[in-house]
DRENPA-3360 file (N, C-alpha, C; in nm, 2 decimals, always signed):
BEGIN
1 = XXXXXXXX = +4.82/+19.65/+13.00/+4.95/+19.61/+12.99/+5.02/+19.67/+12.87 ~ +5.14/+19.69/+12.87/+5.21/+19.80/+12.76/+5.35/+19.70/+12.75 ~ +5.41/+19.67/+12.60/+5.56/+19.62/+12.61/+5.64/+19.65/+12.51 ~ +5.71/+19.58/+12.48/+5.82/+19.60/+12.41/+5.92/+19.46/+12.39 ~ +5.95/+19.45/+12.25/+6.03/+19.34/+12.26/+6.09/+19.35/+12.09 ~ +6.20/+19.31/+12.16/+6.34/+19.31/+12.03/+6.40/+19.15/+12.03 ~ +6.43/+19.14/+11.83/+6.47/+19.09/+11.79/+6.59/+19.06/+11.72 ~ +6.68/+18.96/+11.69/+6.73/+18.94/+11.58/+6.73/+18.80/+11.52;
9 = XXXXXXXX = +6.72/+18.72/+11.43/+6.65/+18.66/+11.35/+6.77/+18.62/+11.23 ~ +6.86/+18.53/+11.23/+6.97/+18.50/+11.13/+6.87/+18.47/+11.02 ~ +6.92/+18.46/+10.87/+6.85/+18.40/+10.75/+6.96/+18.36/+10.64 ~ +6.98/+18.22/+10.68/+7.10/+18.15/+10.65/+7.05/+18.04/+10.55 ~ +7.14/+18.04/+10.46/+7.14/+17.91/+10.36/+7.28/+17.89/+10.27 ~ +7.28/+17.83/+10.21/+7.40/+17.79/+10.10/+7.47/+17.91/+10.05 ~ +7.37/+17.99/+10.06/+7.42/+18.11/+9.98/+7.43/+18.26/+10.04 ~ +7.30/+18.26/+10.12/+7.28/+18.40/+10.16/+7.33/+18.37/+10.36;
17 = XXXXXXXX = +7.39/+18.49/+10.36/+7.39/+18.49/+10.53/+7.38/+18.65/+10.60 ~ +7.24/+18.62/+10.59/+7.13/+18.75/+10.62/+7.08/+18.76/+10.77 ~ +7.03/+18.83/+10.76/+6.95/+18.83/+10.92/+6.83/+18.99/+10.92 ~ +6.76/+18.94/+11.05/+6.60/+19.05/+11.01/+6.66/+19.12/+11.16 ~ +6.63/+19.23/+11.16/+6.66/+19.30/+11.34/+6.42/+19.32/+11.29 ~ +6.35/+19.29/+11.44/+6.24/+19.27/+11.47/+6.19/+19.37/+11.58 ~ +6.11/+19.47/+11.58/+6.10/+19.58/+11.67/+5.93/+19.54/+11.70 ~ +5.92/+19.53/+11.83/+5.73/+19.52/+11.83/+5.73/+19.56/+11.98;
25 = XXXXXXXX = +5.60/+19.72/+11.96/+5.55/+19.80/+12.06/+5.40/+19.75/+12.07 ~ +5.38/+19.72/+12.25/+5.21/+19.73/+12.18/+5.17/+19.83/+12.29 ~ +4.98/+19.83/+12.32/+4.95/+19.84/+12.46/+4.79/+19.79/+12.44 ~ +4.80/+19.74/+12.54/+4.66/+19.73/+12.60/+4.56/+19.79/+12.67 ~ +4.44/+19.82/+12.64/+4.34/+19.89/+12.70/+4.20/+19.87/+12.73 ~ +4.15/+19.91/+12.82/+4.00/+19.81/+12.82/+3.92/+19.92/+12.73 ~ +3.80/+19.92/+12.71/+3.68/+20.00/+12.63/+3.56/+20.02/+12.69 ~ +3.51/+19.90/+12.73/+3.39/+19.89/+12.85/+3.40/+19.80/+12.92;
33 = XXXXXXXX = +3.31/+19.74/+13.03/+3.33/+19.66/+13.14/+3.20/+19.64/+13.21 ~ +3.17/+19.51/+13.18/+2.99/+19.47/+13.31/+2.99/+19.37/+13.36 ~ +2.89/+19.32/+13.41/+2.88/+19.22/+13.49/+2.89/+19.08/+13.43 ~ +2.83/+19.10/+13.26/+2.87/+18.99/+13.18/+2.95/+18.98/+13.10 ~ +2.98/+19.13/+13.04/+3.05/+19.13/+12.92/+3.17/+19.21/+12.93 ~ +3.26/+19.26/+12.86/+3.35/+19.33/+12.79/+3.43/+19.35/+12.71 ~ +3.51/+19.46/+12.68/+3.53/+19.48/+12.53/+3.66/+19.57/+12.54 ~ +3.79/+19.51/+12.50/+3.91/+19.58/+12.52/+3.97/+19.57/+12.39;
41 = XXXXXXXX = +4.07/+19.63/+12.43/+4.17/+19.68/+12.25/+4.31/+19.66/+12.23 ~ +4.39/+19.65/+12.15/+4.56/+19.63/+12.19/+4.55/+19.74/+12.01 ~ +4.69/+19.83/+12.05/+4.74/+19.92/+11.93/+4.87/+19.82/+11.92 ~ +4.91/+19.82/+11.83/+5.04/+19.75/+11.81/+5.11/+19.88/+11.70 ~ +5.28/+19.82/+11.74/+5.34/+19.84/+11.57/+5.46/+19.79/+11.64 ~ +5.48/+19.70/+11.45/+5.60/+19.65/+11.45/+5.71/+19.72/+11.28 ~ +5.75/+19.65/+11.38/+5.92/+19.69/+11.24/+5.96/+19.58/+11.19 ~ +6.00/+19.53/+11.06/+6.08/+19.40/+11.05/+6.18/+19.48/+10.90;
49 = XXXXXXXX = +6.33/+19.49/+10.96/+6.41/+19.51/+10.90/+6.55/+19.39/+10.84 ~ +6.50/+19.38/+10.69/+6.57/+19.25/+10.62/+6.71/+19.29/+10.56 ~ +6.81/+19.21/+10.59/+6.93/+19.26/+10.58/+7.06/+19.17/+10.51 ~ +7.15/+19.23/+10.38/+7.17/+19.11/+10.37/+7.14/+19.00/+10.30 ~ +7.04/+18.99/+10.24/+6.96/+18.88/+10.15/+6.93/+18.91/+10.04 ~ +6.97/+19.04/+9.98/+6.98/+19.06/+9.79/+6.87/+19.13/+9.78 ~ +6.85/+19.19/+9.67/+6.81/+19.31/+9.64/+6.60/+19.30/+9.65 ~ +6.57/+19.17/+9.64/+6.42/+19.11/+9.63/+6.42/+19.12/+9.78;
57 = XXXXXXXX = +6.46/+19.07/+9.86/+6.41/+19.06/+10.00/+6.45/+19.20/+10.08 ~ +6.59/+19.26/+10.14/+6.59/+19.34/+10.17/+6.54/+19.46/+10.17 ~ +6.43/+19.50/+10.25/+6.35/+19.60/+10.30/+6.28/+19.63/+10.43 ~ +6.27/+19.78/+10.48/+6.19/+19.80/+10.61/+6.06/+19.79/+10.57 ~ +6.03/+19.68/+10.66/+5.90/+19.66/+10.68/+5.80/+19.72/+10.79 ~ +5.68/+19.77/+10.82/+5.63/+19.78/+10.93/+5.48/+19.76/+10.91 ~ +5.38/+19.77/+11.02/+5.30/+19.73/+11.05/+5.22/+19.82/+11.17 ~ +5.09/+19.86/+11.12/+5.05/+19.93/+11.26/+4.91/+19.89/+11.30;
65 = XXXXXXXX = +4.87/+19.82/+11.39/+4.74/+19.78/+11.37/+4.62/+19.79/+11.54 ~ +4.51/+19.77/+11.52/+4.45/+19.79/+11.61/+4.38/+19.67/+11.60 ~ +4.34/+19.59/+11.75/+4.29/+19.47/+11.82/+4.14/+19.51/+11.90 ~ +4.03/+19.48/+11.83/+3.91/+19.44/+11.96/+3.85/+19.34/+11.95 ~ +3.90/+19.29/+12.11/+3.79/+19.20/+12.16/+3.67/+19.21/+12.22 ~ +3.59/+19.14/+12.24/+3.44/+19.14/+12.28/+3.48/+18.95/+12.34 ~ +3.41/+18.97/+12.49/+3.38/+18.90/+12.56/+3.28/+18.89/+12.63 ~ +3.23/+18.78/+12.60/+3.08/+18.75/+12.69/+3.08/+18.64/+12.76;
73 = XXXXXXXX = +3.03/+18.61/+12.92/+3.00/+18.50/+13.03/+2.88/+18.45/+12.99 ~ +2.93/+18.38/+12.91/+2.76/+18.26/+12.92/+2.70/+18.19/+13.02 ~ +2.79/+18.13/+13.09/+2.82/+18.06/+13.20/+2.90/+18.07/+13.32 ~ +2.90/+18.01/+13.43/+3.01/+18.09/+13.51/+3.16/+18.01/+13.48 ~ +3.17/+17.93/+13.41/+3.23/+17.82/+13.37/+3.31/+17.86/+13.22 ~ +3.23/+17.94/+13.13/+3.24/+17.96/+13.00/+3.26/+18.07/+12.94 ~ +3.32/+18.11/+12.82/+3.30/+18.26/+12.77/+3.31/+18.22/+12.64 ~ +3.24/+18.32/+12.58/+3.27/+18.28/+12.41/+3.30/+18.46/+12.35;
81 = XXXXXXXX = +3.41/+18.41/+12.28/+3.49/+18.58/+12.24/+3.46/+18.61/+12.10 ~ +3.47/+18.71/+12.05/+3.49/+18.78/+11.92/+3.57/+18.87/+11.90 ~ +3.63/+18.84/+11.83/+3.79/+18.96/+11.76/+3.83/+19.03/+11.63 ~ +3.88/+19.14/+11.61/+3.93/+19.16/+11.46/+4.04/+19.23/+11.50 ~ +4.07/+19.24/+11.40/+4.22/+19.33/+11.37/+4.26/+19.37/+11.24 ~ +4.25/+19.45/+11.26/+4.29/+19.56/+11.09/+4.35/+19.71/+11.12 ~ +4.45/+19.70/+11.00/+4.55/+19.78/+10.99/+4.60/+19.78/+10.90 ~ +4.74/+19.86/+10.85/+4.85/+19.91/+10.77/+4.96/+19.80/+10.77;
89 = XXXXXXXX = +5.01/+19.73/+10.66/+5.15/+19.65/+10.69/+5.19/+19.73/+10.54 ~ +5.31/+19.77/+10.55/+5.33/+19.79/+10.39/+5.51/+19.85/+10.46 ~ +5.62/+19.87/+10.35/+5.70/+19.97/+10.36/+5.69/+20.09/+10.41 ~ +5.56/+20.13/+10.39/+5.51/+20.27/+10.47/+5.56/+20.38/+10.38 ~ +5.63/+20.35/+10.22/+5.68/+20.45/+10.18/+5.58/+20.54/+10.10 ~ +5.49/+20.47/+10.04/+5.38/+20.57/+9.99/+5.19/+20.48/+10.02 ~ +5.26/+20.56/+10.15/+5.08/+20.43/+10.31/+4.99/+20.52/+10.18 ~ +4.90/+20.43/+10.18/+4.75/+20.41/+10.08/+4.65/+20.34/+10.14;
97 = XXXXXXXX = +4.52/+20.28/+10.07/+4.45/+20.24/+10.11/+4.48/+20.05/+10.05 ~ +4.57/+20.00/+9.99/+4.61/+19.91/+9.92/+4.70/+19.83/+10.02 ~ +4.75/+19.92/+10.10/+4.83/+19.87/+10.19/+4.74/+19.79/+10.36 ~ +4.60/+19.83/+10.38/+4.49/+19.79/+10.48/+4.46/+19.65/+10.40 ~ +4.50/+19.59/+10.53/+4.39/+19.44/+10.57/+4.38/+19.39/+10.68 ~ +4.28/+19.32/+10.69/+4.25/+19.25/+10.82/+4.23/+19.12/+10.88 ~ +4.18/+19.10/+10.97/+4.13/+18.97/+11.02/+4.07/+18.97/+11.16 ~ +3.94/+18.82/+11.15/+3.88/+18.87/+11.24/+3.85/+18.70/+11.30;
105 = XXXXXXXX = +3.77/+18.67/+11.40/+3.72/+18.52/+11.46/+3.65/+18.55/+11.55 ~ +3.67/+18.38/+11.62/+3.59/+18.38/+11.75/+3.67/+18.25/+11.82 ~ +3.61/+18.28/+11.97/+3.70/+18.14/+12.03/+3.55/+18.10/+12.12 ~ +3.57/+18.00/+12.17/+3.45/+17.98/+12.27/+3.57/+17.87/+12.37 ~ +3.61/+17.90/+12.52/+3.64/+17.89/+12.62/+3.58/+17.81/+12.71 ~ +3.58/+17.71/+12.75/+3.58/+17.68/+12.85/+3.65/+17.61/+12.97 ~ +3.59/+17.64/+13.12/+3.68/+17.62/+13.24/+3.66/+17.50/+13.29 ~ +3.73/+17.33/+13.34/+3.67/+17.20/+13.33/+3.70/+17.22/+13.52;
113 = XXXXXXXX = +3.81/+17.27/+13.52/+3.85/+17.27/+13.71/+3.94/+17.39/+13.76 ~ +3.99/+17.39/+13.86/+4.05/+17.50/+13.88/+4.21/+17.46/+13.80 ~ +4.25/+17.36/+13.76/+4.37/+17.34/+13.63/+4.35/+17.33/+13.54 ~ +4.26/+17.32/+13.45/+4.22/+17.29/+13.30/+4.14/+17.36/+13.29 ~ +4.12/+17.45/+13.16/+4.06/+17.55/+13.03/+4.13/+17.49/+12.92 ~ +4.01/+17.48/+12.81/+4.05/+17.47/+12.73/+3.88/+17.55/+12.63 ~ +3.97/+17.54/+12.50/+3.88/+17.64/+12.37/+3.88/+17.56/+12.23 ~ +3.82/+17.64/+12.13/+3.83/+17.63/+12.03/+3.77/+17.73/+11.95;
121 = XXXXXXXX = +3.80/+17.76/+11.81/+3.77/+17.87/+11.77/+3.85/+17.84/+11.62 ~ +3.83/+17.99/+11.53/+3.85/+18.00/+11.40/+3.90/+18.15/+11.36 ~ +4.00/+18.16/+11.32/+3.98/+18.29/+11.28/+4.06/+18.33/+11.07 ~ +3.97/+18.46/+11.04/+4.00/+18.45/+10.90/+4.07/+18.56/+10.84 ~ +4.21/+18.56/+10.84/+4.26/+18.66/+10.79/+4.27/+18.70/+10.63 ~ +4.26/+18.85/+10.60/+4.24/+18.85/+10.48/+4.41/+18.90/+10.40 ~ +4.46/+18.80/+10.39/+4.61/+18.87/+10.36/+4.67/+18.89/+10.19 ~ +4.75/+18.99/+10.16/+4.79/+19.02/+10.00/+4.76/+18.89/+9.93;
129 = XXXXXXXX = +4.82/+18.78/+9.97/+4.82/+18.65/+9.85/+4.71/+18.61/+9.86 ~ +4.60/+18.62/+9.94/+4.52/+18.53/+9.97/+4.42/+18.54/+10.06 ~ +4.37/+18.40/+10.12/+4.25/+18.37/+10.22/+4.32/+18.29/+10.33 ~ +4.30/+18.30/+10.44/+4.41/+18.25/+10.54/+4.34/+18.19/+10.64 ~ +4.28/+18.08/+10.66/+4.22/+18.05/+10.81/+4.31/+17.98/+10.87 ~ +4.29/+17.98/+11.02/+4.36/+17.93/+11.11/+4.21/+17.89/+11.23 ~ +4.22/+17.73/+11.22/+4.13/+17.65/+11.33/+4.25/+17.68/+11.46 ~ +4.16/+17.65/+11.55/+4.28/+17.63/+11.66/+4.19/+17.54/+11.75;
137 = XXXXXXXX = +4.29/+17.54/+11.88/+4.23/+17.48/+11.98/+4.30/+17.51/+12.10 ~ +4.25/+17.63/+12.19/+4.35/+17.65/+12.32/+4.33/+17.57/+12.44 ~ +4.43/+17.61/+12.51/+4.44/+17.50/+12.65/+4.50/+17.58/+12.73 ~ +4.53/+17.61/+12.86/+4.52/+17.64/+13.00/+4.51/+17.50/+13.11 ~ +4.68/+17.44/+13.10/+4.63/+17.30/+13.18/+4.81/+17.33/+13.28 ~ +4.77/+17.35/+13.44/+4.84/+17.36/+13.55/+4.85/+17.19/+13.57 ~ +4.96/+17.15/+13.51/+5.03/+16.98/+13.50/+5.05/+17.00/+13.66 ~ +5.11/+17.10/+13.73/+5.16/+17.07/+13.87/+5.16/+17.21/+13.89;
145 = XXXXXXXX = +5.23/+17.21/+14.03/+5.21/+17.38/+14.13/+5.32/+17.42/+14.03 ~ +5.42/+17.40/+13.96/+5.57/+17.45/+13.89/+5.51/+17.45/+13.75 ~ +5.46/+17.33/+13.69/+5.49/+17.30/+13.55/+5.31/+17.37/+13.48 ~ +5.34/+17.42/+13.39/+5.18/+17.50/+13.31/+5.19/+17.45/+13.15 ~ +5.09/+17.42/+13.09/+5.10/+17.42/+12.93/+4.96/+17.52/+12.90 ~ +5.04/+17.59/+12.80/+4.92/+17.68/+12.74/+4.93/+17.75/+12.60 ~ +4.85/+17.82/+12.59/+4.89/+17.88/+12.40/+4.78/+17.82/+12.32 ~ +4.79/+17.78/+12.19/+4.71/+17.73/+12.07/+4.78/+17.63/+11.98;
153 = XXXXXXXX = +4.70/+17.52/+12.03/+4.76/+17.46/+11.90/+4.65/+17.42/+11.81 ~ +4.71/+17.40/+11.69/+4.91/+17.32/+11.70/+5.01/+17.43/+11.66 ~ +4.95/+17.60/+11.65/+5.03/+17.69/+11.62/+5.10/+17.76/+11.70 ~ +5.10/+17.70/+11.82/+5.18/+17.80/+11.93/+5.16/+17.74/+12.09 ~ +5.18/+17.62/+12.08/+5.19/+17.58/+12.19/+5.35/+17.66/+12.32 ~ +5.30/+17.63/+12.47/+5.36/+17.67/+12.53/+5.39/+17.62/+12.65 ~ +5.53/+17.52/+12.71/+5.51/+17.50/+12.81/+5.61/+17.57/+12.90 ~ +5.59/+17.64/+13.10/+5.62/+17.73/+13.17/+5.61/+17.64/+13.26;
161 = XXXXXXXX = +5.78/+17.66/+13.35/+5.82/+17.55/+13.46/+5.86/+17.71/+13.54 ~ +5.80/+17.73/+13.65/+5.81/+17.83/+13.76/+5.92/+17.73/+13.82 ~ +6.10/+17.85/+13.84/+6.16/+17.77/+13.95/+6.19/+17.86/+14.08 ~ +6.12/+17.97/+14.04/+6.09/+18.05/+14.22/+5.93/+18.11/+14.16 ~ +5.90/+18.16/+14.25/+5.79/+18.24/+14.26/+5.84/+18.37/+14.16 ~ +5.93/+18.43/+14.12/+5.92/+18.57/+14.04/+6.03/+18.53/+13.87 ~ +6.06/+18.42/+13.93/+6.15/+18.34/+13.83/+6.08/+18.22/+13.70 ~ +6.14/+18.21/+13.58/+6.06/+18.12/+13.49/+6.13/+18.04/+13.37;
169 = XXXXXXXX = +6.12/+17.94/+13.34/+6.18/+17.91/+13.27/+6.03/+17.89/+13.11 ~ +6.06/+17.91/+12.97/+5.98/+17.90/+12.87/+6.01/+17.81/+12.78 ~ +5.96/+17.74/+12.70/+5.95/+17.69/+12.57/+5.85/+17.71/+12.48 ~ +5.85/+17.72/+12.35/+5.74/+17.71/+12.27/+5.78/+17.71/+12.12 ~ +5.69/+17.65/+12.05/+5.72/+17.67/+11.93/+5.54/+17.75/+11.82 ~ +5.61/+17.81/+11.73/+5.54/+17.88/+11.71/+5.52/+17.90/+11.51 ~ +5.43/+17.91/+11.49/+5.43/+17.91/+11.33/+5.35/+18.04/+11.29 ~ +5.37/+18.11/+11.20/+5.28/+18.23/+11.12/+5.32/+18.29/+11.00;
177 = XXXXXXXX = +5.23/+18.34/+10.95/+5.20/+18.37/+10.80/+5.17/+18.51/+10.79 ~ +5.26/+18.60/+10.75/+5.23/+18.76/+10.68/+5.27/+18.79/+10.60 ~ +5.19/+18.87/+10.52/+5.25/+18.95/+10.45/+5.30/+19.15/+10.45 ~ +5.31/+19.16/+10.34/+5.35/+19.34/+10.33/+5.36/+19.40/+10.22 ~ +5.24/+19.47/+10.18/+5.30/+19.54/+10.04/+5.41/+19.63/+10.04 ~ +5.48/+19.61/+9.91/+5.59/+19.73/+9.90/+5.53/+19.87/+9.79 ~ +5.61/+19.95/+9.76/+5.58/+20.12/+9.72/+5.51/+20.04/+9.61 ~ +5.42/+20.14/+9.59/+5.40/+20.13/+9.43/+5.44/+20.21/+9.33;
185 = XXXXXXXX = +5.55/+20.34/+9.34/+5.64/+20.40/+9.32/+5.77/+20.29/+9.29 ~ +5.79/+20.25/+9.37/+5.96/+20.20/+9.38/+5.95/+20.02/+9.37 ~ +5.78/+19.95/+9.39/+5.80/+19.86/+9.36/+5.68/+19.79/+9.28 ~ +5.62/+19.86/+9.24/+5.46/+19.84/+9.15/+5.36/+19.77/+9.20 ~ +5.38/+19.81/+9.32/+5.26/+19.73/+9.44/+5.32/+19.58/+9.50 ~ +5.38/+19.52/+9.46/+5.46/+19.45/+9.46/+5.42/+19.37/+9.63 ~ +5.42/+19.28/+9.68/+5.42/+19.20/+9.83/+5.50/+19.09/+9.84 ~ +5.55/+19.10/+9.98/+5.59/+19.01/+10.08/+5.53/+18.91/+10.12;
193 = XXXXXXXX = +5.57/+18.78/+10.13/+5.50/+18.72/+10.25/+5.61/+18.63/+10.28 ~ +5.59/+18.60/+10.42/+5.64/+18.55/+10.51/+5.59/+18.45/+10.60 ~ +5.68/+18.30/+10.55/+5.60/+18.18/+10.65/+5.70/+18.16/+10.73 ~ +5.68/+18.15/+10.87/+5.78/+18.05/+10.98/+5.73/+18.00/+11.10 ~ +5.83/+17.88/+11.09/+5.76/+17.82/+11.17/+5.95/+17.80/+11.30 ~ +5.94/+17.80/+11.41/+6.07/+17.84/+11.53/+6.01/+17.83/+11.61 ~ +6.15/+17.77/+11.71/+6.11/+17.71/+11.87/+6.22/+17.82/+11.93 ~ +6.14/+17.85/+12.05/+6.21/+17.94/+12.17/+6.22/+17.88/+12.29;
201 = XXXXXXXX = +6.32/+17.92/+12.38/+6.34/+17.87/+12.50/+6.35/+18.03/+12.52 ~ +6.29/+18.09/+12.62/+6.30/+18.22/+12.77/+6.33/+18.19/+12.91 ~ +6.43/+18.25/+12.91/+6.44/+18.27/+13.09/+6.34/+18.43/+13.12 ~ +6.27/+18.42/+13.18/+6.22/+18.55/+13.27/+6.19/+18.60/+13.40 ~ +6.17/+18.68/+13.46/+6.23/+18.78/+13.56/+6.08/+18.85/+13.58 ~ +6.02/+18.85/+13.70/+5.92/+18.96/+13.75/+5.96/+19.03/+13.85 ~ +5.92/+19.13/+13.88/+5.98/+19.25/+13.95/+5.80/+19.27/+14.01 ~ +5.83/+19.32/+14.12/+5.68/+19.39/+14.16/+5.61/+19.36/+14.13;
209 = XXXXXXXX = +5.59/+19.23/+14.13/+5.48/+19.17/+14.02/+5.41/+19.22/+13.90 ~ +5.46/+19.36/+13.87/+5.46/+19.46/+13.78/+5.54/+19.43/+13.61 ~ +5.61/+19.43/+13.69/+5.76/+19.44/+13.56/+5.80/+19.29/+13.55 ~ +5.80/+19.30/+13.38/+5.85/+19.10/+13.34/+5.94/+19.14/+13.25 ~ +6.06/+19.08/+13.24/+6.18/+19.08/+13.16/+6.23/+18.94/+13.11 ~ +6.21/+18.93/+12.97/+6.26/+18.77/+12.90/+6.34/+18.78/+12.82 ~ +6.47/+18.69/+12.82/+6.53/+18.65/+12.77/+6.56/+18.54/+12.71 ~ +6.52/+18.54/+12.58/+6.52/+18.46/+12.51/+6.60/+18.37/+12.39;
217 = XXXXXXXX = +6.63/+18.26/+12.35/+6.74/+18.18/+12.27/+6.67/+18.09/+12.17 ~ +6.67/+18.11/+12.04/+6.57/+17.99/+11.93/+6.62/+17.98/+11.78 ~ +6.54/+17.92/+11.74/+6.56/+17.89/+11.62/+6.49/+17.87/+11.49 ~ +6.47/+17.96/+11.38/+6.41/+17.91/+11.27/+6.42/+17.83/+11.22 ~ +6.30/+17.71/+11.23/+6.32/+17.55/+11.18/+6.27/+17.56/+11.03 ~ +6.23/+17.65/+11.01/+6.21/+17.73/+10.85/+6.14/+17.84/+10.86 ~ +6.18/+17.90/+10.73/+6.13/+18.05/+10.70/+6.15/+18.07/+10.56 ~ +6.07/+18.09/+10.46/+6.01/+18.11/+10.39/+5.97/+18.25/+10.31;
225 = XXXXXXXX = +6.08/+18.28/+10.24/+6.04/+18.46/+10.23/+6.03/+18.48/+10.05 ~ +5.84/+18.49/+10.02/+5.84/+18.52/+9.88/+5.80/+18.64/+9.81 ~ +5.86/+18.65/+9.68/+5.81/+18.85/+9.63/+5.69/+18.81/+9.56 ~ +5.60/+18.86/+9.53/+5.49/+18.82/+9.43/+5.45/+18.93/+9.36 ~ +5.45/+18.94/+9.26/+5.39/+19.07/+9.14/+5.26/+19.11/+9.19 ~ +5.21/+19.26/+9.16/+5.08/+19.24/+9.20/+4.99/+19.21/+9.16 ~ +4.83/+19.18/+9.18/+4.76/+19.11/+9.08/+4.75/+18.99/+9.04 ~ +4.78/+18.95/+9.11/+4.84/+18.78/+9.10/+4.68/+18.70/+9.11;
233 = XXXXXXXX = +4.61/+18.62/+9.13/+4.51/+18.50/+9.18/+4.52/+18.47/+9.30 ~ +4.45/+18.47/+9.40/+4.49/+18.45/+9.50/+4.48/+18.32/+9.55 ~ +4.56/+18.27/+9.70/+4.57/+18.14/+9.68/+4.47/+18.10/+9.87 ~ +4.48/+18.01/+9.88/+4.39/+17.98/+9.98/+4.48/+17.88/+10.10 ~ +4.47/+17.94/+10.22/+4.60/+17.88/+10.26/+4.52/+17.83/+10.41 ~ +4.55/+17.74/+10.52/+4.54/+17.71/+10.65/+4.70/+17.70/+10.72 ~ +4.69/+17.79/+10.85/+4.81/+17.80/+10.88/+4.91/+17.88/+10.79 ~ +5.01/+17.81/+10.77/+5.14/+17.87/+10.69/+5.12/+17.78/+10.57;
241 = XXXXXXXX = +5.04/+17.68/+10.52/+5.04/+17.60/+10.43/+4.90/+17.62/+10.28 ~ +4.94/+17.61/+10.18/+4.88/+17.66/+10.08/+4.78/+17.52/+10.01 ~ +4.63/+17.57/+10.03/+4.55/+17.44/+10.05/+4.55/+17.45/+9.86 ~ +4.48/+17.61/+9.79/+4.48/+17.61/+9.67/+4.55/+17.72/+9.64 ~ +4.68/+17.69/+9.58/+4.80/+17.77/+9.53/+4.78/+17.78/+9.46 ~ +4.75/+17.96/+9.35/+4.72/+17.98/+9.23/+4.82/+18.10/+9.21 ~ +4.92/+18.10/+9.32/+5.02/+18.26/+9.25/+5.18/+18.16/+9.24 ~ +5.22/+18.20/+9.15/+5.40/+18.19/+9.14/+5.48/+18.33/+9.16;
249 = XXXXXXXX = +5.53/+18.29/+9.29/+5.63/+18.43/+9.31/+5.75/+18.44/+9.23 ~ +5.81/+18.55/+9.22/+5.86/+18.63/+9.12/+6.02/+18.61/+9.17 ~ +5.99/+18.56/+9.29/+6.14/+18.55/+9.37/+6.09/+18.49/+9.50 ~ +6.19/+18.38/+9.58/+6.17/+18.28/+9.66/+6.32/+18.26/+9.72 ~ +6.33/+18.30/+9.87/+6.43/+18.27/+9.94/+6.39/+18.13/+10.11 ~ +6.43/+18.04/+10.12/+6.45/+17.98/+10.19/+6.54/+17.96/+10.34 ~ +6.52/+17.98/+10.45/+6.63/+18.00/+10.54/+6.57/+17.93/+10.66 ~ +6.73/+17.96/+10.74/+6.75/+17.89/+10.91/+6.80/+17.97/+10.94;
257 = XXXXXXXX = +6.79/+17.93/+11.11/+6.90/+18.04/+11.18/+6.86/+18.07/+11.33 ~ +6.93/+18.08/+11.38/+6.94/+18.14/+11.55/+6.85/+18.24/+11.58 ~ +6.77/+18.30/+11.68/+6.70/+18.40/+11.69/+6.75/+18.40/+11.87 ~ +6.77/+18.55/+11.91/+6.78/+18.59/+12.00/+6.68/+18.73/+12.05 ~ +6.59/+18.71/+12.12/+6.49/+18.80/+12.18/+6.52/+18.88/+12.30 ~ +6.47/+19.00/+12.36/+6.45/+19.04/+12.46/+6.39/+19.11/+12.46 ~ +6.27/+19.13/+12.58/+6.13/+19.18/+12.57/+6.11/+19.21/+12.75 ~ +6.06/+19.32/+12.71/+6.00/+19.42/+12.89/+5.84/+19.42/+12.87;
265 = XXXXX = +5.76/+19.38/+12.92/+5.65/+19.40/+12.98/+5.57/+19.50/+13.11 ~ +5.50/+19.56/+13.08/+5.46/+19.65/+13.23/+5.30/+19.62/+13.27 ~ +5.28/+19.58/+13.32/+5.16/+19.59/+13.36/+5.05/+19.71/+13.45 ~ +4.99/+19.77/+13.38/+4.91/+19.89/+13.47/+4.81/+19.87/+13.55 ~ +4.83/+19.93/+13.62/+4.75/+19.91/+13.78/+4.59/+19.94/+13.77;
% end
C-alpha cells in the first residue's frame, strides 16, 4: 500500500495565530513471506512546516524513516510481532549523524472470535529530550455488521460506522510525542519537541476496492511546542507525559486549533 496525506493544523492562543501545513508520503512493502512467519517494511517521509508563531518555533521540519516488521504465527489464533524504526528527523539543513534516532517493540495479538482481536505490547523510543515508552493495548472489536472499534489505546483509539459498503464515516482521537533537531550552523544543535494530543472525525470514499479517499475535520485539544538547548539531561517520559523531567526549555509555546486533513491511499495488487 502506498499514500499520501495533507495537512493543516491552526496554532492559536492569546497571542500567536499560527498554523503548521503537514505533508506525509509513505509505502509499504513486504521483504519475505512463509508459512509461519514474515517480515515487511514501510519508507516514510514527512514535512511539518510552522508558520507564524515567532522566530523559536517557525521552521521546516522533516523526517525520513524506515519501518520493519517481523511476524510470527504461534498459533492459529495468535501472532506476536517485533518492530523498529529509525531514521533522520532534523531541518535537514546540515543532515548528520546527530540528527538519527529510533525506536523499536513488540506486540503480542491475539484472535478471541471472528469479532474480537485484541493485543498488548510496548514499544521504546529513543527521542532528542529523552526516553519515551509507550504501553499500549490494541483491539479489533466488530460491535455490529456497520459499527467497528480499533486502534491502541489509550493513544489512538478508533471508532468506523460503514454507511454503504464503499462509504465511511471515522472518529478518533489520537496523542504523540516528537521531536527534531535544528542546524547546528544556524541553531547550535538546538531541538524541537512536539506533544499533541486531537480528535478527528473522516468522511471516506473507496473506489475499486483499490483507491481510499478521506476527508477529514478536527481539533487540537492541545499542542505543546518546546525549543531545548543542546545537551540538556534527559528526561523520561510515557506517552506525551514527563515521568522524570530533568530539561527546561529555552522557549515554550502552547496552542489549539482546527485541523483539516486529506489523504489518498492506493493499495497494490
Amino acid at each position: 500500500m502506498a499514500g499520501l496525506e495533507y495537512s493543516r493544523e491552526k496554532m492559536q492562543n492569546d497571542s500567536i495565530k499560527g498554523y503548521s501545513d503537514n505533508l506525509n508520503a509513505y509505502l509499504n512493502f513486504p521483504i519475505s513471506k512463509g508459512d509461519k512467519q514474515r517480515i515487511g517494511g514501510r519508507i516514510q517521509f514527512r514535512s511539518k512546516t510552522i508558520s507564524n508563531t515567532g522566530q523559536y518555533f517557525d521552521h521546516h521540519l522533516y523526517s525520513i524513516d524506515l519501518n520493519v516488521s517481523w511476524q510470527k504465527n504461534i498459533k492459529d489464533n495468535a501472532q506476536f510481532y517485533l518492530f523498529s524504526q529509525f531514521g533522520f528527523y532534523s531541518d535537514f539543513i546540515d543532515l548528520s549523524t546527530e540528527d538519527f534516532r529510533y525506536s523499536a517493540g513488540f506486540r503480542y495479538v491475539l484472535r478471541h472470535n471472528d469479532k474480537l482481536q485484541t493485543g498488548w505490547g510496548m514499544a521504546y523510543s529513543r527521542q532528542y529530550f529523552g526516553h519515551q515508552l509507550n504501553p499500549f493495548f490494541s483491539i479489533e472489536y466488530d460491535i455490529s455488521s456497520r459499527l467497528r472499534l480499533s486502534g491502541l489505546l489509550p493513544i489512538r483509539p478508533k471508532l468506523t460506522y460503514a454507511l454503504s459498503e464503499n462509504i465511511f464515516l471515522s472518529s478518533e482521537i489520537s496523542g504523540s510525542a516528537g521531536s527534531y533537531r535544528l542546524s547546528a550552523l544556524d541553531n547550535n544543535n538546538r531541538f524541537i519537541r512536539i506533544n499533541q494530543w486531537y480528535s478527528l472525525s473522516s468522511l471516506g470514499f473507496t473506489l475499486r476496492k483499490q483507491h481510499l479517499i478521506s476527508i477529514g475535520l478536527g481539533y487540537n485539544l492541545r499542542q505543546t511546542v518546546r525549543l531545548y538547548d543542546d545537551g540538556q539531561d534527559r528526561a523520561l517520559s510515557i506517552f506525551t507525559f514527563d515521568i522524570k523531567k530533568k530539561s527546561t526549555p529555552a522557549a515554550e509555546v502552547k496552542t489549539r486549533g482546527t485541523i483539516l486533513s486529506v489523504s489518498y491511499s492506493f493499495k497494490l495488487k
